[in-house]
C-alpha positions in Angstrom: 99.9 84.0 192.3 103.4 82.4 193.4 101.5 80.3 196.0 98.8 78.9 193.6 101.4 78.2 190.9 103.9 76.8 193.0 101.2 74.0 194.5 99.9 73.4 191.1 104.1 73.0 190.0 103.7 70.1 192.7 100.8 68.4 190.9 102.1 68.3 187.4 105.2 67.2 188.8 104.0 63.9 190.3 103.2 63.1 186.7 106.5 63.0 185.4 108.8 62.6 188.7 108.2 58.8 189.2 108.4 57.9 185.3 112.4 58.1 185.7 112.2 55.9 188.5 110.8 53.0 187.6 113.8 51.0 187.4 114.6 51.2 190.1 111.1 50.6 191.6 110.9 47.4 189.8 114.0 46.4 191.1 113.1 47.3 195.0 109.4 46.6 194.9 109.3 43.9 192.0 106.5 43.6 189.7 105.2 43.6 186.3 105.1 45.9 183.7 101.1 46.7 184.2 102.2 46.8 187.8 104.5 49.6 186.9 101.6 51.3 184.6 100.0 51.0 187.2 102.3 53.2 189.9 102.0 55.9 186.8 98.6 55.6 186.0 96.6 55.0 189.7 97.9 58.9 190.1 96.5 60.1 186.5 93.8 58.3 186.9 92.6 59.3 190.3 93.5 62.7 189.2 91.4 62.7 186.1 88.4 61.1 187.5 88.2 63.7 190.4 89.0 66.8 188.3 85.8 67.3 187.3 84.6 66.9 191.5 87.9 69.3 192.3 86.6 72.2 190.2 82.8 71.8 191.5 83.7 71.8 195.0 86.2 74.5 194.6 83.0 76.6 193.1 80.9 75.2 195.9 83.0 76.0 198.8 85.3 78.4 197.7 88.6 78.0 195.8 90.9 79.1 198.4 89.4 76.3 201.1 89.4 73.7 198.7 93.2 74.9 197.5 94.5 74.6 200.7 93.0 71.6 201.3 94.3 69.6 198.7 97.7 70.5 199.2 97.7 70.0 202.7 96.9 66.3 202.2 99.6 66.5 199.2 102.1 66.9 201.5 100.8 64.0 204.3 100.4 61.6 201.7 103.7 62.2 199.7 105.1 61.5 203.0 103.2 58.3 203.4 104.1 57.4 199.6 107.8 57.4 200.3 107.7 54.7 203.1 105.5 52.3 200.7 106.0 48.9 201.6 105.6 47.2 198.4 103.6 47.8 194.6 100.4 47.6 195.9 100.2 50.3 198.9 102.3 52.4 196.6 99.8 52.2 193.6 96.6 53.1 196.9 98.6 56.3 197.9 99.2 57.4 194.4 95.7 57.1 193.8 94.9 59.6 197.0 97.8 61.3 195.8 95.5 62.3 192.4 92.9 62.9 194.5 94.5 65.8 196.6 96.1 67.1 193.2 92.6 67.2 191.4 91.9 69.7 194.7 94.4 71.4 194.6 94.1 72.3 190.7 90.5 73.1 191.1 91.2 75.3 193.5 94.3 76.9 191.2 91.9 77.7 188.8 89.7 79.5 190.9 91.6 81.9 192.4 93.6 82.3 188.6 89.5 83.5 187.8 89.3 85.7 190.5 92.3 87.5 191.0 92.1 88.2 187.0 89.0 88.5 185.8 89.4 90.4 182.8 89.9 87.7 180.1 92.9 89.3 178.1 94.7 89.9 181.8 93.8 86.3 182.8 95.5 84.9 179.2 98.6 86.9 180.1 98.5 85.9 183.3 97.7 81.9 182.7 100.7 82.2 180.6 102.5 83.1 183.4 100.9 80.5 185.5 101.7 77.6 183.1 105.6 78.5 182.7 105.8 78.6 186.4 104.1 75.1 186.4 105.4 73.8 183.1 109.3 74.0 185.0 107.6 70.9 186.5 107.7 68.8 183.1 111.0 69.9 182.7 112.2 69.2 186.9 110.3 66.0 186.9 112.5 63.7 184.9 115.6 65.7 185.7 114.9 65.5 189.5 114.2 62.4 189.1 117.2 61.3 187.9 118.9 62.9 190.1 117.3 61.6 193.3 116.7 58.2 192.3 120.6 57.9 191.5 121.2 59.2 195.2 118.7 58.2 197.1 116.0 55.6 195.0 112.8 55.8 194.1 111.5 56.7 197.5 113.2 60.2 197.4 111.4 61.0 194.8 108.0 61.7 197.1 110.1 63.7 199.6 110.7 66.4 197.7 106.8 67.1 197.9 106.2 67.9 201.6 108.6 71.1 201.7 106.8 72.4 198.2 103.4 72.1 199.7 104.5 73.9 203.1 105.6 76.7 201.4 102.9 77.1 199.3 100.6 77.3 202.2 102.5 79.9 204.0 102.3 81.9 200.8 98.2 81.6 200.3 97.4 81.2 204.0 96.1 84.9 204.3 93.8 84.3 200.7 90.4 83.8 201.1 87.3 82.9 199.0 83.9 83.2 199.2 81.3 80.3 198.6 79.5 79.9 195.6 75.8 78.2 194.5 76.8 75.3 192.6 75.3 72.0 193.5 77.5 68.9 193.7 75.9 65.4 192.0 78.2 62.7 194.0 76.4 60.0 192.3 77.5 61.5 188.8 81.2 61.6 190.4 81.2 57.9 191.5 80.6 56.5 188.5 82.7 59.0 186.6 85.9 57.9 188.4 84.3 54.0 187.7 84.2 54.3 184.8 87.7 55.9 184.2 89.5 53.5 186.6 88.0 50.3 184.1 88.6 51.6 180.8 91.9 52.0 182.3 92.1 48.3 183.8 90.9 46.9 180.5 94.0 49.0 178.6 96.5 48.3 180.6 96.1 44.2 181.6 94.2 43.6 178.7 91.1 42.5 180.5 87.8 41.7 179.0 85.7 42.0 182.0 86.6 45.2 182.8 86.4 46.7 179.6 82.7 44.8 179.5 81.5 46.5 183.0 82.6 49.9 181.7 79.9 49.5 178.7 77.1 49.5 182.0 78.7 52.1 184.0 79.2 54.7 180.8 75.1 54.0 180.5 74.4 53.9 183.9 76.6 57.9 183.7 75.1 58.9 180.6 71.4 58.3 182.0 72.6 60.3 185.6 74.0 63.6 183.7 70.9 63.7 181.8 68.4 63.3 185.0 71.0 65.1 187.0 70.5 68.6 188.8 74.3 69.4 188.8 75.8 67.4 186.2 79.2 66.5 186.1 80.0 67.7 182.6 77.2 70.7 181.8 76.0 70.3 178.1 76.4 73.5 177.0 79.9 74.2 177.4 80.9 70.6 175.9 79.2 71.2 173.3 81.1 74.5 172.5 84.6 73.3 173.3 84.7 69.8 172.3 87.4 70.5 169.9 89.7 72.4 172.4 88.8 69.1 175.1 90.3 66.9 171.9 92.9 68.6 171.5 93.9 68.9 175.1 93.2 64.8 175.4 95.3 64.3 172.0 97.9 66.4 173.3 98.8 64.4 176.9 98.2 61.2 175.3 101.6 62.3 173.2 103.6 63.9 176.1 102.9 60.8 178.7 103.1 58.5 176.3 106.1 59.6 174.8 107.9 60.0 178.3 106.9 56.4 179.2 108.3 54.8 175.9 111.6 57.0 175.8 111.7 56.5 179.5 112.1 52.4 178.9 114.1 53.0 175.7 116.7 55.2 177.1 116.9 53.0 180.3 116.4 49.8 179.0 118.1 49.5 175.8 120.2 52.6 175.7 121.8 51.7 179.5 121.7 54.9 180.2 121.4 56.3 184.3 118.7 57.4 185.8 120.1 61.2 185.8 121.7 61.0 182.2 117.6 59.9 180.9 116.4 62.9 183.1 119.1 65.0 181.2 118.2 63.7 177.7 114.6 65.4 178.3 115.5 68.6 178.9 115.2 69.4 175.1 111.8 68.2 175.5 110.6 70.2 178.3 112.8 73.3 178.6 110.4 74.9 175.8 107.8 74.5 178.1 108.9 76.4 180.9 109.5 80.0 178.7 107.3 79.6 175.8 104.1 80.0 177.7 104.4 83.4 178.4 104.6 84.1 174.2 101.6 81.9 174.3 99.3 84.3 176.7 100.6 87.2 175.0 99.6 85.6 171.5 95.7 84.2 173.4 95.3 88.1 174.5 95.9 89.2 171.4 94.7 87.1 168.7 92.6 84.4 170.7 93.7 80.9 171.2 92.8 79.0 168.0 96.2 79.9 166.5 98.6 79.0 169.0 96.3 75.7 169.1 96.6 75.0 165.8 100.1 75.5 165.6 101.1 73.8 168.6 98.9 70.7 167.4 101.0 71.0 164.0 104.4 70.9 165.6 103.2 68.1 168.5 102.7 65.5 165.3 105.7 66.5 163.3 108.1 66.2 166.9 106.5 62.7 167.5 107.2 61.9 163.6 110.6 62.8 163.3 111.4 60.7 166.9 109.9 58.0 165.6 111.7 58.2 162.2 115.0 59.4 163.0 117.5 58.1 165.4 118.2 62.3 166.5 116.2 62.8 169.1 117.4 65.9 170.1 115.9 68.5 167.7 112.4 66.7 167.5 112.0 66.4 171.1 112.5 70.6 170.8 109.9 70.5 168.3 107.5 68.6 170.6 107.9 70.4 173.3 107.9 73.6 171.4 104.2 72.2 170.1 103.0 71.4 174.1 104.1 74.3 174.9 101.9 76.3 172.5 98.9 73.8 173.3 98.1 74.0 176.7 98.4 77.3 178.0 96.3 78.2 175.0 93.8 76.0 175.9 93.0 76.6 179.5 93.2 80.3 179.2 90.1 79.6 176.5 88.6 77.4 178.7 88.6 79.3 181.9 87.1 82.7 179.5 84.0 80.6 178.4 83.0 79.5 181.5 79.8 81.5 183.2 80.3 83.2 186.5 81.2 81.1 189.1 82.1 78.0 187.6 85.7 78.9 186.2 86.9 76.0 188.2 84.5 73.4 186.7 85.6 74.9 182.8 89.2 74.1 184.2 88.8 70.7 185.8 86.8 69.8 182.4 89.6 70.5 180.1 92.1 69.2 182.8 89.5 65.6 182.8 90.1 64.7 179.4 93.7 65.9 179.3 94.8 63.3 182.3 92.5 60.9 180.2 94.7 61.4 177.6 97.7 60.8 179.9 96.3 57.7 181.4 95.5 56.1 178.0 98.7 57.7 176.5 100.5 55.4 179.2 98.5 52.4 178.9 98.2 52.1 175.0 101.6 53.5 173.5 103.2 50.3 176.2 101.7 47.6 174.3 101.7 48.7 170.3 104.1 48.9 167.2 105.3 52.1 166.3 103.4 53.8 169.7 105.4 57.4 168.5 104.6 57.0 164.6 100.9 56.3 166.0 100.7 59.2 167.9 102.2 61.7 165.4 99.3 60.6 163.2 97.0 61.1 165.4 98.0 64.4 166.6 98.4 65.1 162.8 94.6 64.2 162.6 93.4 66.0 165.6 95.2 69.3 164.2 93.3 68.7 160.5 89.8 68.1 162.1 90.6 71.3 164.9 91.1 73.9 161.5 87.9 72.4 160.3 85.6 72.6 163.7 87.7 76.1 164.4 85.1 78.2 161.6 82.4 78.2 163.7 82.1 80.0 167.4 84.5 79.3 169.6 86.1 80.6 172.9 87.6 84.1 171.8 89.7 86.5 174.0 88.0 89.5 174.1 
């Protein structure tokens, strides 16, 4: 489990790491602010629009191939990242970057099916899997900081290669075996289309790419429903649409939160690079010990509570940041709130899913979260009040969750 967990650590924290340096990216590389989205967001969104491809290739060719695979090319292309000449290579190889990460996770998931396949075990155990890998919210920003004050921005990306050699000395005896599920590429290409201009339109504010994303989403919609192997399979978004909300409601607030304190603390605070790493410890030092109450709570009771509360504390920590000038306590709260969110979530996820397609359930749920990431990044940049907005919607999110949460939903049995 330590090699699986370690290389999905990696992932998660090439969401956060580059955040903290984007002062000083700006002032190496130049650019503009969407150009700085951008370097965030061609990672997330790469990353989102393959997760759903990750988890039915890891089901198609077994998880342990497809793992290894992914963070082999991690580790190449975090090496290729650091020696970036300017903004626009850098935003490519964070895009390839996503794609190796949506790999790898698919793969993660996998083997967390297979190695526990008793669904009260597996909570237990995916609450042990997402404190491992939650440590990467909390190293990401503080790592960052540090690096970026030693080294720059470019350090940053070689922290990667040593992380992804020791995780494949640590699985490198694993194995999987393969499995029947077909693979619709055409569904995949205009998945990742689709993502990449909604995301355009976002963060440049363009009106032709948010009008070629109406064609694409039809163009999609008409392939799942002719398609032998679609991308998202009816059934189990139909059960779990309110755990996929939550889970895109619930990124939306972290990322977006990160990016606007990130600027805030930076920008008009003057504070370091290392001292804005340090100031979000409070935010994701819950996430790194909490988790394992969470899969002890999921095995126990299910996941609906420890969603619903999470959900509840996520809107009231955005609330009381954007209301109070303490940050402190309410970046606790939130984190506390995340936290109690996401392991509960994917252990549900991962339990509904038939035989055989655990790592499809899990790229699902991991789709719509980086969705949430990507447009928590791109839309909390440009509007009023982005952490009052969010708190709302959380708030929302958690009210419509209690309602949908009466009929059948994923149970821990």
């Amino acid at each position: 489990m330590f090699g699986f967990s370690l290389a999905y650590f990696l992932v998660i924290l090439d969401t956060t790491v580059l955040t903290i340096a984007l002062p000083d990216l700006r002032e190496s590389l130049g650019g503009s602010l969407a150009g700085q989205q951008w370097a965030v967001n061609a990672y997330t969104v790469a990353f989102a629009a393959c997760l759903l491809t990750g988890g039915a290739v890891a089901d198609r060719y077994g998880a342990a191939r497809v793992f290894k695979l992914g963070v082999a090319s991690f580790g190449v292309i975090s090496l290729l990242s650091a020696a970036a000449p300017n903004l626009g290579v850098l935003i490519g190889l964070r895009a390839l970057l996503g794609v190796a990460g949506a790999l790898c996770t698919g793969g993660s998931l996998g083997l967390l099916a297979e190695m526990f396949p008793q669904p009260a075990a597996r909570a237990r155990a995916t609450g042990l899997w997402a404190a491992i890998t939650g440590s990467a919210l909390a190293a990401g920003p503080l790592l960052g900081g540090v690096l970026v004050d030693l080294y720059g921005w470019r350090a940053v990306f070689l922290l990667n290669p040593p992380i992804a050699l020791i995780s494949l000395l640590a699985m490198r005896k694993v194995t999987s075996p393969r499995g029947s599920r077909m693979i619709d590429w055409w569904v995949q290409v205009l998945a990742c289309a689709l993502l990449g201009l909604v995301a355009e339109a976002l963060i440049d504010a363009a009106p032709v790419a948010a009008l070629l994303a109406l064609p694409v989403l039809a163009a999609l919609v008409l392939a799942e429903r002719r398609s032998h192997a679609p991308a998202l399979p009816g059934g189990l978004l139909a059960a779990t649409w309110p755990e996929l909300l939550a889970g895109t409601v619930a990124n939306f607030a972290f990322s977006g939160a990160l990016f606007v304190l990130t600027l805030l603390l930076q920008d008009t605070q003057h504070l370091s690079p290392m001292a804005a790493g340090l100031a979000f410890l409070p935010l994701t030092l819950p996430m790194t010990v909490n988790p394992l109450l969470t899969g002890r709570l999921v095995a126990r009771y299910g996941p609906r509570p420890p969603i619903l509360g999470g959900l509840a504390l996520i809107a009231a920590g955005l609330a009381g940041t954007a209301l109070t000038d303490v940050l402190i306590p309410w970046l606790v709260v939130l984190g506390f709130g995340l936290s109690f969110v996401l392991p509960a979530l994917m252990a549900g996820m991962v339990n509904s899913a038939p035989p055989g397609t655990a790592g499809t359930a899990g790229g699902v749920l991991n789709a719509f979260r980086q969705v949430g990431a990507t447009l928590g990044v791109a839309v909390m940049g440009v509007i009023g009040q982005p952490l009052l907005t969010a708190a709302v919607l959380a708030a929302l999110t958690c009210a419509g969750y209690a309602v949908a949460a009466r009929r059948a939903v994923i149970g821990v049995s």
